[in-house]
C-alpha positions in Angstrom: 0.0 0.0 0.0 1.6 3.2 -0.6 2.0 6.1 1.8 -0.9 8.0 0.6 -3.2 5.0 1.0 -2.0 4.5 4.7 -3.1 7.9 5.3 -6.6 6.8 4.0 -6.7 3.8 5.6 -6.0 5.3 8.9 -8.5 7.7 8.9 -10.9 5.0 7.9 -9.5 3.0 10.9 -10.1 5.6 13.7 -13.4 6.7 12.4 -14.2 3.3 12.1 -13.2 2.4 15.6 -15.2 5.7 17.1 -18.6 5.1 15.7 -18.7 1.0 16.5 -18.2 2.2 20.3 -21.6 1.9 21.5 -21.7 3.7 24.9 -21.2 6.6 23.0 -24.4 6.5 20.7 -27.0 5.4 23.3 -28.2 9.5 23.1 -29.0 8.7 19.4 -32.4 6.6 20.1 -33.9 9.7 21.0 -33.6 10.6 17.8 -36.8 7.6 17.0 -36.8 4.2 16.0 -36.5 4.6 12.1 -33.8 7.1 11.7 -31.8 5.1 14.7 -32.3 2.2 12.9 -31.3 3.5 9.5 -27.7 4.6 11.1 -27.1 1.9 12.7 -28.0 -0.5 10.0 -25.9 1.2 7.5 -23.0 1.7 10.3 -22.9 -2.2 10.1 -23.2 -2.7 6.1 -20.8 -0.4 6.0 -17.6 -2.6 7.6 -18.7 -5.6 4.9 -20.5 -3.9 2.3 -18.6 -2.6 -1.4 -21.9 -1.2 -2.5 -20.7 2.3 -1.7 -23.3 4.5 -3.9 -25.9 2.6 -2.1 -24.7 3.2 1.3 -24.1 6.6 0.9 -27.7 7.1 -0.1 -28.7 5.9 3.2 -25.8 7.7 5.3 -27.1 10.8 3.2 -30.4 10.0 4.1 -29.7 10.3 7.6 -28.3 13.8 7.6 -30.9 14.7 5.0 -33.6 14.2 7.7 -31.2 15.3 10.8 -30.9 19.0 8.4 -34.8 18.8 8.5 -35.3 18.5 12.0 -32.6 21.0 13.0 -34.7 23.6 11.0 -37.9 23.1 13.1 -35.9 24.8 15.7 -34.4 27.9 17.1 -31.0 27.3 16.3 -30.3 27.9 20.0 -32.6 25.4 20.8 -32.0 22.4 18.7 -32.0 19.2 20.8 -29.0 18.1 21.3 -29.0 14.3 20.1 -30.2 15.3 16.9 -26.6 17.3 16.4 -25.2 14.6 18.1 -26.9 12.4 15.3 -26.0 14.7 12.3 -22.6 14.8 13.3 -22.3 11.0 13.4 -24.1 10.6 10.2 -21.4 13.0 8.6 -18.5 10.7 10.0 -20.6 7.9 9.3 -20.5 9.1 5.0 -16.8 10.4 5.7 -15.9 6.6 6.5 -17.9 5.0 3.2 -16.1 7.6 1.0 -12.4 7.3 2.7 -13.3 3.1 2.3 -14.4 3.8 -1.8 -11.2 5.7 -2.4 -9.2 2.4 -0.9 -10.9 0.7 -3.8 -8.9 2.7 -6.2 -5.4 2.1 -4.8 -4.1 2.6 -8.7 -6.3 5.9 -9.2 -4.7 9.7 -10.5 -4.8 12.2 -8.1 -7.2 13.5 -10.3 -9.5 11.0 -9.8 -9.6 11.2 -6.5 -9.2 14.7 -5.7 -13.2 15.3 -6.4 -14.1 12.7 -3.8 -11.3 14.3 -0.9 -13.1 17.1 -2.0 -16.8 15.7 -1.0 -15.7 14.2 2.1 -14.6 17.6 3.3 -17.4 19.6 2.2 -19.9 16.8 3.8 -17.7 16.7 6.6 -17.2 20.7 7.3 -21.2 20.9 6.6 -22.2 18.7 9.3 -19.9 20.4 12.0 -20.9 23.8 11.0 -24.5 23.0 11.3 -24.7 20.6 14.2 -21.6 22.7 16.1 -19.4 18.8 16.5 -20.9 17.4 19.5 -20.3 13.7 21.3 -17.0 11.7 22.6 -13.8 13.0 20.8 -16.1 14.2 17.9 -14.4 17.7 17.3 -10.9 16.5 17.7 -11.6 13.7 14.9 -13.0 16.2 12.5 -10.5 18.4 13.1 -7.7 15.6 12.2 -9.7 14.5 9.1 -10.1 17.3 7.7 -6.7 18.9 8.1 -4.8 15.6 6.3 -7.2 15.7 3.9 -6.6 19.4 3.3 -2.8 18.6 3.2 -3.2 15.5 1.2 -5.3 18.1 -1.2 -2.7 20.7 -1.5 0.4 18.8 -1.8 -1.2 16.8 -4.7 -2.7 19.7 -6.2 -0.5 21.0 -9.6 -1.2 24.5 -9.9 -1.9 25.4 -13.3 -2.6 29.0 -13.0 0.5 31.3 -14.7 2.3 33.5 -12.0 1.7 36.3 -13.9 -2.1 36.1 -13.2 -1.5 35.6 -9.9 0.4 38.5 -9.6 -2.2 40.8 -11.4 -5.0 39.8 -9.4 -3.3 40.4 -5.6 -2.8 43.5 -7.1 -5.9 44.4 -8.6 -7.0 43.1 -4.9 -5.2 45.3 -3.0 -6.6 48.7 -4.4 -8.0 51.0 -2.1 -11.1 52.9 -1.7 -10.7 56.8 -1.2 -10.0 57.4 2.8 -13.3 59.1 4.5 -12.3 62.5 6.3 -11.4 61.9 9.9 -13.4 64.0 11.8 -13.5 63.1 15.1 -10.2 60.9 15.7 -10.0 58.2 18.5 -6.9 58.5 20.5 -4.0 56.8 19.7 -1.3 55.2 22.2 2.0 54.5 20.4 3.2 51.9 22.9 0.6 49.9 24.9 -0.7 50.9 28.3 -0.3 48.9 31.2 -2.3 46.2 32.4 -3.4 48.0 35.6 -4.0 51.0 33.8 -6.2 49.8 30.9 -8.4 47.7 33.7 -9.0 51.4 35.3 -9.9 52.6 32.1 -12.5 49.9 31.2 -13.3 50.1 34.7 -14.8 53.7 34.0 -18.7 54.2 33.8 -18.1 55.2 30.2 -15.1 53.9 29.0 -13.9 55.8 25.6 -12.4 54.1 22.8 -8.7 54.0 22.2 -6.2 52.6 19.4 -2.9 50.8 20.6 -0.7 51.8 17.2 2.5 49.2 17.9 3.8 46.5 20.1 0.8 45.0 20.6 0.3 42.0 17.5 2.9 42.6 15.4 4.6 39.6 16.4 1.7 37.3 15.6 2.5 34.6 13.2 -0.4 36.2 10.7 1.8 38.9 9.9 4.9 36.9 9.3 5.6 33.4 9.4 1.9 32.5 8.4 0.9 36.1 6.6 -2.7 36.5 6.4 -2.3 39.1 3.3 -0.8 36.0 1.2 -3.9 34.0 -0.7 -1.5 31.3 -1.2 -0.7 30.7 2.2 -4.6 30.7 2.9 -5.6 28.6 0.4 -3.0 26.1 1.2 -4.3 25.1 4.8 -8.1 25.7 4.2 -8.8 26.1 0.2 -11.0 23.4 0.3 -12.8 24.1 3.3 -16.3 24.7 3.5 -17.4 28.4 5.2 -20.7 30.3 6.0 -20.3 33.3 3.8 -22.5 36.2 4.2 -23.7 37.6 0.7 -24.6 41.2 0.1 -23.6 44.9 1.8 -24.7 44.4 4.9 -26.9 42.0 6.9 -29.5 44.2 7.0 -30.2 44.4 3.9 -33.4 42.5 2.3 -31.6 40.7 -0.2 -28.9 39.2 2.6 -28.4 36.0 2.5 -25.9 33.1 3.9 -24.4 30.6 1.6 -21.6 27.4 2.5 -19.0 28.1 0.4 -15.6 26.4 -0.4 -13.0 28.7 1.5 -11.0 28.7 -2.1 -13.6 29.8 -4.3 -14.8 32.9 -1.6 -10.9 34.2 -2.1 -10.9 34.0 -6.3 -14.5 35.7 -6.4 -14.6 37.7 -3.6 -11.5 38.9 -2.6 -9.2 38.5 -5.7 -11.5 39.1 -8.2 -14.6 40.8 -6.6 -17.7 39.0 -8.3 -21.4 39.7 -8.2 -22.9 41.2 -4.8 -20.5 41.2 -1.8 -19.6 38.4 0.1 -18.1 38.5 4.0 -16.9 35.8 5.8 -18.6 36.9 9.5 -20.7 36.0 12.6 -18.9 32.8 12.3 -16.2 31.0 14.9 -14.0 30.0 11.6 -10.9 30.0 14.9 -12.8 26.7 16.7 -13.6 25.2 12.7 -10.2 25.6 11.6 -8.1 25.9 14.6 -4.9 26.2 12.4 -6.2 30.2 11.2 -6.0 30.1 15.5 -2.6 29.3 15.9 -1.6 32.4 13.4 -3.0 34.7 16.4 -2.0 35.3 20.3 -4.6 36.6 22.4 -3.1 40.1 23.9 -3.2 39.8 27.3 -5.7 43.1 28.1 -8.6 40.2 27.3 -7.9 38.4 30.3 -8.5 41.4 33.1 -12.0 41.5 34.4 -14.0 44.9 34.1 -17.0 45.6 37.0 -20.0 44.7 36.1 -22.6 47.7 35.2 -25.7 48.7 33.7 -24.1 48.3 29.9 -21.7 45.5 31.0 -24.1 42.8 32.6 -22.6 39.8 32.3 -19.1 38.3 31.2 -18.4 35.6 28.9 -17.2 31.9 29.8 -14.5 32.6 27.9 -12.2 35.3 25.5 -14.6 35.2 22.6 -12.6 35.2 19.0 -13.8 35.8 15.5 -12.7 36.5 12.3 -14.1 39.1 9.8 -12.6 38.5 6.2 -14.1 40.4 3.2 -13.3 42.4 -0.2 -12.9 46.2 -0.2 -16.3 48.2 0.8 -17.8 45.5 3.0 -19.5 47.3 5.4 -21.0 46.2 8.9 -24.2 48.2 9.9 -24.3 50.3 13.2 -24.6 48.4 16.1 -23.8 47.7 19.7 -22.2 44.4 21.4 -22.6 43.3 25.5 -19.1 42.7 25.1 -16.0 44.7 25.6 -13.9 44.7 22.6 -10.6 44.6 21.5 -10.5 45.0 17.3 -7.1 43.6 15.6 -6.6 44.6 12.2 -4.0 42.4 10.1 -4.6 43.3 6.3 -5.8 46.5 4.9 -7.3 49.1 6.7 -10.4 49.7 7.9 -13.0 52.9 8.5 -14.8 53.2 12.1 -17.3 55.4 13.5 -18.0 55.2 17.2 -21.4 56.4 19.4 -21.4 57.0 23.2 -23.9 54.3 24.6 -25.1 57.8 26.4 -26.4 58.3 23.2 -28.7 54.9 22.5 -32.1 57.1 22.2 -30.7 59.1 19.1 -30.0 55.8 16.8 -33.1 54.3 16.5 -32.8 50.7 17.4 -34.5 48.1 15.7 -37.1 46.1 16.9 -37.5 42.4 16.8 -34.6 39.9 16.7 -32.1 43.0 15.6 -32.5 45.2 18.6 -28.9 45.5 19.0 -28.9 47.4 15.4 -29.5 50.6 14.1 -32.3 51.5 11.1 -30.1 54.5 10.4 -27.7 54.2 6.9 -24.2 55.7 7.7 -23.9 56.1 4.4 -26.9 57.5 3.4 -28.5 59.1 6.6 -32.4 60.4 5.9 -32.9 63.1 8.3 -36.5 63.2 7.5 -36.9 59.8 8.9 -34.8 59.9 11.1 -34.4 64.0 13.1 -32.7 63.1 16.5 -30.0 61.6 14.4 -28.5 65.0 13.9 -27.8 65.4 17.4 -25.6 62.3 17.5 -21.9 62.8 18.6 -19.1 60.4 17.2 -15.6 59.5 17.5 -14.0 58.0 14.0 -10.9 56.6 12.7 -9.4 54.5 10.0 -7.6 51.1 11.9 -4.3 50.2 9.6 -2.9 47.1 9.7 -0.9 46.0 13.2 -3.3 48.5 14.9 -5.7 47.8 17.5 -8.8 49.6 18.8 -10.8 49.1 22.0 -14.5 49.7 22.0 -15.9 49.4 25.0 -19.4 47.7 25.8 -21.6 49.8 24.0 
């Protein structure tokens, strides 16, 4: 068997091995008798069974109906043994496809690089929606997933001239005209102390402030593992399946959220700027590909603990990271977070505009499930609709790359 194979068959191996063990699927009855049955049944075809297209209808089966009854719920509400049961079903078709390409031991890589490319997106799919749960469920995907990524780019011949390459980073990197700074935030050149910036936070109503240097510009994302280089991206996640937001803004009518192979969001959205915009946000891409997480350090101003107060009401379990990436112009509506803040910017720059919580009854907050938003267009600001806006006070800046700004709970 040659080395690649091995690979496959181990993967097969230890996925086979972590479904068969049964204490950890009890939780799955609850999901009924028929779809239980079906998983299970097929679970046990599949360690005899060749007939791989047929199984695979049935594995697909299962997360087919596991997708359905996920949607009859608030997402934050969704039962847990039917995640648990998606995410097994995902493993489950992830082990009949790894055990099909060990049919083909004399295959191309270009034969098999369509079916690597299933098992991830099937595989990133299911985590994404069901969020990984169960027994060493998250750690598995995560190792799947990642040699499949590697097998993927190592394999890969890339066809596309250098030249091209070349023109479209540069065509990518073309800037916008700057908006005035009117109001500027106030910048530190070296970073404050810890004591001093838990006094500050500490404040009724802390004010924003930019920390210019010394803060991450050591992180691996600017140097060993540059974030501004689409090569280096697309080499650990290119095949990856991400939650991409499409259009301006989420508040738009026409917003909408598509899966989206990580690859093919760079070349159309970022390199080459496609159709309506496309942002890769509200999304924890850090806990789905934990190697974008070891390009970053968390500073240590996220660990202090600010007093609780009427804007600050309750602290998280834990520092809370995400990742915005998007093409020129992407724009994120005006809002508020419960959360104290701490805003990183790695590549390109970015335009900010700031309002004093002490301020909340000029912005017209929306109602419904987007309370925490604004109806009022930056951009575009009608007066007529909106008078008190006129009376708003702001603080602005434009973040550059190695900078970072604190907003405070707002």
């Amino acid at each position: 068997m040659s080395l690649q194979f091995q690979k496959f068959q181990d993967l097969y191996n230890v996925v086979a091995e972590l479904l068969e063990e049964k204490a950890n699927r009890k939780d799955l009855e609850a999901c009924g008798y028929s779809v239980h049955y079906l998983f299970e049944t097929t679970l046990k075809q599949a360690s005899t069974s060749t007939t791989f297209d047929e199984l695979l209808i049935k594995a697909k089966a299962v997360t087919d109906f596991c997708n359905e009854a996920v949607l009859l719920y608030h997402f934050k509400d969704v039962p847990v043994y039917w995640r648990r049961m998606m995410m097994d079903a995902g493993l489950l078709k992830a082990m009949i496809q790894l055990k099909a390409i060990l049919e083909q031991q004399q295959a191309r890589f270009e034969a098999l690089e369509p079916q690597v490319q299933s098992i991830i997106n099937d595989l990133d799919t299911c985590s994404v929606v069901s969020g990984c749960p169960g027994p060493d469920r998250r750690l598995l995907t995560n190792i799947i997933l990642d040699e499949l990524q590697d097998w993927l780019t190592n394999g890969r011949c890339d066809s596309q001239p250098v030249y091209k390459k070349a023109k479209l980073l540069k065509e990518a990197k073309k800037t916008l005209p700057k908006p005035e700074i009117e109001h500027p935030i106030k910048l530190y050149t070296e970073p404050p102390s810890f004591e001093w910036f838990l006094a500050h936070c500490n404040q009724s109503v802390p004010t924003p402030l930019i920390i210019s240097k010394d803060l991450i510009d050591h992180w691996p994302a600017f140097v060993q593992h540059p974030w501004s280089s689409m090569n280096y991206l697309k080499s650990i996640a290119a095949d990856r399946v991400v939650p991409v937001e499409i259009g301006s803004q989420y508040t738009d009518a026409n917003w909408s959220q598509k899966m989206m192979r990580f690859s093919d969001f760079i070349d159309k959205h970022i390199l080459q700027q496609e159709g309506a915009p496309a942002y890769l946000a509200q999304h924890d891409v850090f806990y789905q590909i934990p190697r974008l997480e070891k390009d970053i350090v968390v500073p240590d101003y996220c660990y202090i603990e600010p007093k609780l107060n009427e804007l600050y009401t309750s602290r998280p379990n834990d520092v809370i990271k995400n990742a915005w990436f998007g093409p020129k112009g992407t724009v994120s509506p005006l809002h508020q977070d419960p959360y104290h803040n701490l805003l990183c910017q790695v590549v390109g720059s970015k335009y900010l505009r700031l309002i004093s919580p002490l301020q909340s009854d000029l912005v017209y907050a929306r109602e419904g499930l987007m309370t925490n938003t604004s109806q009022v267009d930056i951009d575009d600001i009608n007066y007529d609709h909106f008078p008190r806006f006129k009376d708003v006070d702001y603080v602005d800046c434009i973040l550059e790359e190695g900078q970072v700004l604190y907003i405070p709970v707002s």
